[in-house]
C-alpha positions in Angstrom: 216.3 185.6 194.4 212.6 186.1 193.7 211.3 185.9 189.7 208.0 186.3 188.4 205.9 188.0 185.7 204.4 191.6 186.1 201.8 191.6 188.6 202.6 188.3 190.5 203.0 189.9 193.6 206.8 190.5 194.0 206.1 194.4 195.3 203.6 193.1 197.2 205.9 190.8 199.1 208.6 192.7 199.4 206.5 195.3 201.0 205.4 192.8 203.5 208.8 191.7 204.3 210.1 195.6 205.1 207.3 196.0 207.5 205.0 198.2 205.2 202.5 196.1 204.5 200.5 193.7 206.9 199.3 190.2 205.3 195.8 189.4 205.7 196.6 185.8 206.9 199.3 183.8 207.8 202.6 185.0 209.2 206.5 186.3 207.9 209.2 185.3 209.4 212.7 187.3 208.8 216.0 186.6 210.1 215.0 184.1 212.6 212.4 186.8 214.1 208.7 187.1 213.5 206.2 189.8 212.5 203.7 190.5 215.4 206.0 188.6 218.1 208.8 191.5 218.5 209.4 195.1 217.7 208.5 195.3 213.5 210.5 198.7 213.4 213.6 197.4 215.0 213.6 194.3 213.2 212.8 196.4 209.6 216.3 198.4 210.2 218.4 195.1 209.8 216.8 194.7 206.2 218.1 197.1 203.5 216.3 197.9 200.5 217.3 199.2 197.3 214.8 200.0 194.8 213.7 203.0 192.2 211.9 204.7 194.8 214.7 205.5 196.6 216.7 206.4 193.8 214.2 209.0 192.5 214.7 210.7 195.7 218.1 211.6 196.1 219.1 215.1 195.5 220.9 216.3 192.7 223.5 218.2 194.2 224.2 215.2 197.3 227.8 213.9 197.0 228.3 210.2 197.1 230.1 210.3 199.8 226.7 212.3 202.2 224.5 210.0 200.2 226.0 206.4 202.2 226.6 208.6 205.3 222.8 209.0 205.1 221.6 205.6 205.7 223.0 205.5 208.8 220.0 207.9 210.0 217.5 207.0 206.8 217.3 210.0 206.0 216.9 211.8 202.4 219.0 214.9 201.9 221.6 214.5 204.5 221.1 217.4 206.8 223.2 216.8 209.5 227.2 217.7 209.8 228.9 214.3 209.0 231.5 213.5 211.8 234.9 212.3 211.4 233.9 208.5 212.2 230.9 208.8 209.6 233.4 210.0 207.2 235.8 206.9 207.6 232.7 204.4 207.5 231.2 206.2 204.3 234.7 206.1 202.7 235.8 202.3 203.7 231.9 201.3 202.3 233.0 203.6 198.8 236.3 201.9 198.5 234.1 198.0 198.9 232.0 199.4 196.7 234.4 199.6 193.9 233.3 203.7 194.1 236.0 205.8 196.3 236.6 208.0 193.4 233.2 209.1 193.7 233.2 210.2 197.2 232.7 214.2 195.9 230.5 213.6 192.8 227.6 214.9 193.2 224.2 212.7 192.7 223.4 214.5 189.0 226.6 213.4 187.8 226.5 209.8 188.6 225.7 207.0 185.8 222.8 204.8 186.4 225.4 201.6 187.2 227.1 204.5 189.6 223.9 205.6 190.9 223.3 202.1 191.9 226.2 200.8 193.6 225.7 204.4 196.1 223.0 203.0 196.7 223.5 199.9 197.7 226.6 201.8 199.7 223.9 203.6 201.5 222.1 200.9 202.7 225.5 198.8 203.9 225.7 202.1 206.1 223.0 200.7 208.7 224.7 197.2 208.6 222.0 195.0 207.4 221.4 191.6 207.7 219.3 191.2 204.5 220.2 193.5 201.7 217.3 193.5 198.7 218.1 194.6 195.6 214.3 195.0 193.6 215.1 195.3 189.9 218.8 196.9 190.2 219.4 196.2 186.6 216.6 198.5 185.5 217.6 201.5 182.9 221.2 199.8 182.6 222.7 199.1 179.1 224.2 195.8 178.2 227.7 196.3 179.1 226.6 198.5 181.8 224.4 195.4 183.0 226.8 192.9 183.0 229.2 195.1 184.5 227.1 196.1 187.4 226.4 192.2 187.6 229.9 191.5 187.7 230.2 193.4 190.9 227.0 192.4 192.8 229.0 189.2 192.4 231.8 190.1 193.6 229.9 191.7 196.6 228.0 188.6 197.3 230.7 186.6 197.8 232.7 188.5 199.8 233.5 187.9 203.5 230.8 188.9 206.1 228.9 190.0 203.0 224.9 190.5 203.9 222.4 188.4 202.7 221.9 189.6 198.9 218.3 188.9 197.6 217.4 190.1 194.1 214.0 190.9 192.6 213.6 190.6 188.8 211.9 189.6 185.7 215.6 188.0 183.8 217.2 184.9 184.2 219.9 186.7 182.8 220.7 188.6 185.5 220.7 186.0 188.2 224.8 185.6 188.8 226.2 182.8 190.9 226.0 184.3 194.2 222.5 183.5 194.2 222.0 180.0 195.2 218.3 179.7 195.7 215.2 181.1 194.1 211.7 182.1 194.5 209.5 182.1 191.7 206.0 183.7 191.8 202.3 183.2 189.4 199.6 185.5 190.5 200.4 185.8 194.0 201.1 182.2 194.8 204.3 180.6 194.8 205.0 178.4 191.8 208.4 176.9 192.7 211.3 177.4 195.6 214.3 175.9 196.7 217.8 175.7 195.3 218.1 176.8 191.3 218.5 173.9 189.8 215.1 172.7 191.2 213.3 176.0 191.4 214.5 177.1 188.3 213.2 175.1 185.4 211.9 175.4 181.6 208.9 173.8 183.2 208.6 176.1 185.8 208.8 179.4 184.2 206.9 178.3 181.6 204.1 178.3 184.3 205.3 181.3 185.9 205.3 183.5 182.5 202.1 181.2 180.9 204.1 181.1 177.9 206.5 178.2 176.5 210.2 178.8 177.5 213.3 176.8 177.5 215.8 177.7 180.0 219.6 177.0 179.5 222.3 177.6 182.1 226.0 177.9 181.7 228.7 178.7 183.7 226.7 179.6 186.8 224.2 181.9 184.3 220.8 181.6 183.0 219.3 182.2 179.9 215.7 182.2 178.7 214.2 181.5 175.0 211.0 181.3 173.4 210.2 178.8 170.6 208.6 180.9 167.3 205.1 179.9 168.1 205.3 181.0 171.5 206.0 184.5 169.8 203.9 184.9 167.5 201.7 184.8 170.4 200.6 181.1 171.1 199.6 181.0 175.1 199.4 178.1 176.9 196.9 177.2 180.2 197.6 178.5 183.4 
């Protein structure tokens, strides 16, 4: 998982690592293949990506079911007639999914934690090998959060399961699936490697230039701030 402030550079890399953006120096590597030294396209289809952009896009009228068909073609707005062996791979992704009682609701009629999981069903379509999930939590209630994070569990420890990577801002979302971590400061990277060394009160309180204590539990993180941090005591980069 990758965790940093606003404006660390998270979009920045995740662009990079989908293909749309080209670094200035050094290199990226991605599923054992390099940028520059094979086909970028080809390699950028075994990396799924599911973020508000694509959400904003989907039409309103779209059932769920048309809505994972589509990412087998990555298109928006499925235009195509759906065949019979679309149908059964749309509706076996649905039922993994936890969703197959959504197969006809349209896109309008979908919660936010619904919304999401399609998705994510959309981009298992194509079969990735790296599945990122940039800020899934956002515009989710509490229980609706934990919920949703119940299942991304779930789906990242299932069998033949792709690579999960999440992007966030909260500890509290990071569920024991995730194994390692990534954290970002102003474009640099501040810490990586497994949680419990990449994941530190130390660490974030770099990261977030503002005194935290991290506590874990159970697999799950937590993040607090002692009352002089907010009242709005900084600290030096």
């Amino acid at each position: 998982m990758i965790l940093g402030a606003n404006g660390c550079g998270k979009t920045s890399l995740l662009s990079a690592l989908t293909g749309y953006l080209t670094p200035s120096s050094g290199s990226i590597e991605i599923l054992g293949r390099r940028y520059g030294k094979c086909d970028w396209r080809e390699l950028r289809k075994h990396v799924g990506l599911v973020s508000s952009s694509v959400r904003q896009l989907m039409a309103d009228t779209e059932p769920a079911l048309e809505t994972v068909v589509s990412g087998k073609y990555a298109e928006i707005d499925l235009w195509r007639r759906i065949s019979a062996a679309d149908r059964r791979a749309a509706g076996r992704i649905l039922r993994q999914i936890e969703c197959q009682s959504l197969a006809d609701r349209p896109w309008a009629f979908l919660s936010q934690g619904e919304r999401q999981r399609v998705l994510i069903g959309r981009a298992l379509m194509a079969r990735p090998a790296l599945l990122i999930l940039d800020e899934p939590c956002a515009g989710l209630d509490p229980v609706a959060r934990e919920r949703f994070l119940g299942w991304i569990n779930r789906l990242g420890l299932a069998p033949k399961a792709p690579t999960l990577m999440l992007v966030t801002h909260h500890v509290e979302e990071i569920v024991p699936a995730f194994t390692h971590a990534l954290v970002l400061k102003k474009g640099e990277t501040s810490a990586r490697g497994p949680l419990r060394e990449a994941l530190t009160s130390a660490v974030l309180t770099r990261a977030f230039e503002t005194p935290v204590r991290l506590r874990g539990r159970r697999g799950r993180f937590s993040l607090t701030m002692p009352a002089t941090a907010r009242s709005g005591a900084r600290i030096a980069g």
